[in-house]
N, C-alpha and C positions, 0 to 999 in steps of 0.2 A: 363792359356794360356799366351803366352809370347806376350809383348808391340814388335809391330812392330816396328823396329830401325829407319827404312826412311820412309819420307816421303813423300806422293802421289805424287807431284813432282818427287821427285828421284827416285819412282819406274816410272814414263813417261820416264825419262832421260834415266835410266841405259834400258829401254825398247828400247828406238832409239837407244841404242848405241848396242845393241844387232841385229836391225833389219838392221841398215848399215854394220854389218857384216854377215848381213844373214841366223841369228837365229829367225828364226820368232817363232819355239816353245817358246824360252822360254822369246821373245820379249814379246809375248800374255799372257806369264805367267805375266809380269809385270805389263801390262800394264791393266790386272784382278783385277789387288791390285790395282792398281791407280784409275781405275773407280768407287771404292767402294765410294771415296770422290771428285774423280774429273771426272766432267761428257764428258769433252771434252776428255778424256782417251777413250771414247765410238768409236773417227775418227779413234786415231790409233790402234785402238785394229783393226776394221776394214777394213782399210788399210793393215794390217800387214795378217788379215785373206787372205783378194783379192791377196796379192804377193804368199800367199803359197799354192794359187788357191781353197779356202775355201770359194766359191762366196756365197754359203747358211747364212753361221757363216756372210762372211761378210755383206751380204744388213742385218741380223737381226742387228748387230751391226749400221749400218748405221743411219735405222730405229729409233732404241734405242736414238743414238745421236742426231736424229732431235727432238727428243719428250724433250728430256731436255737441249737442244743446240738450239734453235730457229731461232734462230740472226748467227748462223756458217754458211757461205756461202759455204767453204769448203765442210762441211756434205750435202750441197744439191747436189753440183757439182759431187761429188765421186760417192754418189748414184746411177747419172745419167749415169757417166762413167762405171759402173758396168753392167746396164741394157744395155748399148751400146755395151759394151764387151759382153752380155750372148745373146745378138741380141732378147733382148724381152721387155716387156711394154716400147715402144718408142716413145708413148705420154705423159706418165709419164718422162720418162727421159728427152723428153724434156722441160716440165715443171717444173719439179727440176733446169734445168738448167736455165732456164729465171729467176727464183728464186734465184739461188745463184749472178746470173747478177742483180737483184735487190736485194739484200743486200751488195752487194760489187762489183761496180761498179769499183774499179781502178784494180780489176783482167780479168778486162774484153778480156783482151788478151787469159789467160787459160779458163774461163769460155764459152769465146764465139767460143775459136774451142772446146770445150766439144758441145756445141751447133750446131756450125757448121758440127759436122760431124754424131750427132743422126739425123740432116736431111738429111742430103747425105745418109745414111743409109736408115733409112725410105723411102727415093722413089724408093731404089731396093727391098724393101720387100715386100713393098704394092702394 
């Protein structure tokens, strides 16, 4: 079997630079090879699933990232943004979100409308 030339790194890289141009297939192929050693590969693998409306691939990916990304506030917010998007477990989402708002408290501007608007949501569905 042949030595992978780049590395995990440069498959994230060439992964974003594929998904700003709107490759999400083969963004997620990259960004497959990078997770193998890099676990924050798990957001945008994720991310990249949610833009190319792959909500299932993406909350498993999300998931995946929280169990080995603890501390990524990021991974809780998106989570949350997903379940607000698919309009379901919106007590979870919004708990993910006060989570990512407690781990990372100077994003609090994106994290707190991810927040602010699973509650606007929630009082029309409940």
């Amino acid at each position: 079997m042949l030595e992978d030339p780049l590395t995990p790194e440069e498959h994230l890289d060439l992964g974003v630079a594929y998904e700003k141009n709107g490759e999400f297939g083969n963004a997620i192929k990259e960004y497959k090879l990078a997770a193998k050693k890099l676990p924050v590969a798990y957001l945008y693998l994720g991310n990249a699933h949610f833009h190319n409306n792959e909500f299932n691939e993406a909350e498993q990916c999300y998931k995946l990232a929280i169990r080995k990304e603890v501390l990524n506030a990021d991974v809780y917010n998106n989570l949350a943004w997903l379940y607000y998007v698919k309009e379901e477990n919106l007590n979870e989402a919004e708990s993910l979100a006060l989570k990512a708002l407690e781990l990372n408290p100077s994003k609090s501007n994106v994290y707190g409308d991810t927040l602010e608007k699973i509650r606007e949501l929630r009082k029309t569905v409940e």
